[in-house]
Phi, psi and omega in degrees: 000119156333145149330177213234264185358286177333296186288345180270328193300314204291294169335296213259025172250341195291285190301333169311300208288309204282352177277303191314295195273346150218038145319143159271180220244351175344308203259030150303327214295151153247087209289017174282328188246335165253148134287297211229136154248149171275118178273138191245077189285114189212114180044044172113325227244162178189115201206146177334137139237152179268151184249112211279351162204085180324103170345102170241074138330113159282169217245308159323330192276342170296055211256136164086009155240078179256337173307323185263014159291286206296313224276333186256002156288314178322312178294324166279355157264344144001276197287347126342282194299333192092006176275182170292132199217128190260147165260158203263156177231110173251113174234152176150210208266152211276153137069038174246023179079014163304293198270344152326282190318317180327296188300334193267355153292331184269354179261355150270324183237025200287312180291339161284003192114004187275156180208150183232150195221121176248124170267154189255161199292000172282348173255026166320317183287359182237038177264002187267310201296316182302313169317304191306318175304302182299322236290358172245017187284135128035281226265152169274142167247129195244155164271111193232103179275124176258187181016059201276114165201190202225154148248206225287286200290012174270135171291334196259036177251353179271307110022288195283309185323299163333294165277010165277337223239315195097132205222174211289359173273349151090157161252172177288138209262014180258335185223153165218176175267095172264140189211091156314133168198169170284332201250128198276291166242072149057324152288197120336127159243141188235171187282328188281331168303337163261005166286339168269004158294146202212146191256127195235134162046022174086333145324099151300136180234133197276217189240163208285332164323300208280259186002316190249060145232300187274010191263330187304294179293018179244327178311323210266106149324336203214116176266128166273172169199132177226123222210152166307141179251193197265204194278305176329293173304300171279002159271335178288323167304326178284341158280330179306294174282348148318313192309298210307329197262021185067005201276163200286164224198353193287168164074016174009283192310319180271001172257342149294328118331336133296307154347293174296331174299307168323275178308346148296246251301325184281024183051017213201151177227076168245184182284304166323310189296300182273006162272320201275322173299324181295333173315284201296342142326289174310304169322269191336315178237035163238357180265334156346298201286322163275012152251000000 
């Protein structure tokens, strides 16, 4: 039978090697060579992965939101420049190029510095430990939350606050938020919450709900606003990408009528919709042709 000595000597060498082997990996990263990482919670722990084949998407490919193109490439080369620069809220109807667009900033300005880190929103409350990791880096960092919201009784919308605001550490002149959501400001709204707003002097004042609901999304400089698009519009995406995926273009009329037959069964005319008919199209008569 072992020592008391021995065995604790065994003890604290076991834990060295499993400290070794699910250290996080933060200060691995080599931002010269990833763009972009995943913040990663693994086996108690939590640290950067590089993400080793980035979406490159392009900003060209991306049709029927230029408005909401131009205002965050702008916002985002500011921050580029080292000028002053807000972080953004892209909200509105699912699958209209909200987390597209995002990505297709980093596949554009990745050769100026740009770098991106996507957290997912349970993991919020670990956005000061990320910060701390860049805040002397080069490089801009944009923090890219997808699909965001809170319900009513989640803490960690308190978290994401901080850092649009700054807490007494002040924020970083280096990182920002880009945040996707369905919800304009990001919880839940209910109807009795607007029953308690009241009219003061000609001023509506909502009630203390609807208040700490718009004070999160009033933290975001820059509001996106994103809408179903119409049948025009989404047949030009599905021709935009046939082209982009090589597919034949002959028959106009029946790949408009298909399309539309596609976007009945899904429910939906979004941009997402109209990547997925082109795929299957493209799949479809190009496995045709080789049988």
């Amino acid at each position: 039978m072992q020592e008391p000595d021995q065995l604790f000597a065994r003890i604290e060498r076991l834990i060295e090697r499993l400290d070794a082997r699910y250290a996080p990996q933060s200060a691995r990263i080599d931002w010269e060579k990833s763009i972009a990482c995943l913040w990663r919670h693994q086996h108690g722990r939590s640290h950067l992965e590089a993400v080793r084949h980035p979406h490159r998407i392009r900003l060209a490919d991306l049709h029927n939101i230029d408005e909401q193109k131009q205002d965050i490439d702008r916002n985002t080369r500011q921050f580029l420049a080292g000028l002053p620069a807000n972080n953004v809220l892209l909200w509105g109807s699912r699958g209209t190029g909200k987390s597209s667009l995002v990505k297709a900033l980093l596949t554009t300005y990745a050769e100026r510095g740009l770098r991106m880190i996507e957290v997912e929103p349970r993991h919020l409350t670990d956005l000061h430990d990320i910060v701390d990791l860049v805040h002397d880096r080069p490089e801009r960092f944009i923090l890219f939350c997808d699909d965001l919201s809170f319900e009513a009784d989640d803490p960690s919308y308190k978290a994401l606050k901080a850092v649009l605001d700054g807490s007494l550490a002040g924020t970083a002149d280096n990182v920002l938020v880009y945040a996707t959501s369905n919800r304009r400001h990001l919880l839940p709204e209910y109807m009795d919450e607007n029953e308690r707003a009241r009219l003061l002097g000609g001023e509506i004042h909502h009630g203390e709900a609807v208040e700490e609901k718009i004070s999160l999304s009033e933290r975001f400089g820059l509001w996106l606003s994103f809408y179903p698009f119409s049948q025009d519009h989404y047949l030009d995406i599905c021709f935009s990408w046939l082209k982009e995926l090589g597919a034949s273009l002959d028959h106009p009329e029946d790949i408009r009528r298909e399309a539309l037959r596609y976007a009945l069964a899904r429910g939906s005319r979004s941009g997402r919709v109209a990547w997925q008919f082109a795929r299957d199209r493209t799949g479809r008569t190009g496995l045709s042709a080789e049988d």
